[in-house]
C-alpha positions, 0 to 999 in steps of 0.5 A: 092086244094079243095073249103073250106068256111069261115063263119062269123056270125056279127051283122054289119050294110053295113059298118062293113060288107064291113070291114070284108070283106076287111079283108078276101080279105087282108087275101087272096091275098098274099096267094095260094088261090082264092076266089070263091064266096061270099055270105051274109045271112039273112036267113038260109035254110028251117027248120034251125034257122034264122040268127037273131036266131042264132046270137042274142047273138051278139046284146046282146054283142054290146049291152053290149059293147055300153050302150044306144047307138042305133044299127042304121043300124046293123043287124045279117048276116052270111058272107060266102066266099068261096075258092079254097086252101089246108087245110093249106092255109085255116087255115092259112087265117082263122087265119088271119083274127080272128087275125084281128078281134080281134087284142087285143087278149084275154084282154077285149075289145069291138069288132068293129064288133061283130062276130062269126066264124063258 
């Protein structure tokens, strides 16, 4: 088993990231994996994009999706946990939790919580 990462862009505010959240950890517990951190990014590294920069297309969606309702608290994060499993239970959780996401697949909808998976 190796630490692998999931990385979430949103465009949440406390409460939308507290649901991703809680979908991850849903996604991991019946699985052989464990979480080991977690981290909500603002701000990329040095000389990258910032986090408002790289997922800006996200507040245009909601946006989009929610004409003249104000954003509130919402802002661009990255979502990054990370996790000890193989590469299988991995793709499986990962694939769990874009599923739960986005549970009406590919059908137009607007999304609860835009996002982004890295």
């Amino acid at each position: 088993m190796r630490t692998r990462e999931l990385r979430f862009g949103l465009y949440a505010d406390d409460e939308g990231l507290a649901w991703v959240d809680r979908l991850v950890d849903d996604a991991v517990g019946p699985r052989c994996a464990r979480i080991v951190g977690r981290t909500v990014a603002d701000t990329m590294p040095e000389g990258e994009l910032t986090t408002a920069d790289m997922y800006d297309f996200l507040a245009e969606q909601w946006a989009v999706e929610n004409p003249g309702r104000p954003p509130g608290a919402r802002r661009p994060v990255e979502l990054r946990v990370r996790l000890t499993c193989s590469l299988r239970t991995w793709r499986s959780i990962r694939g769990t939790v874009l599923r739960t996401l986005c549970p009406e697949g590919s059908a137009p909808h607007a999304c609860r919580v835009p996002w982004m998976a890295r």
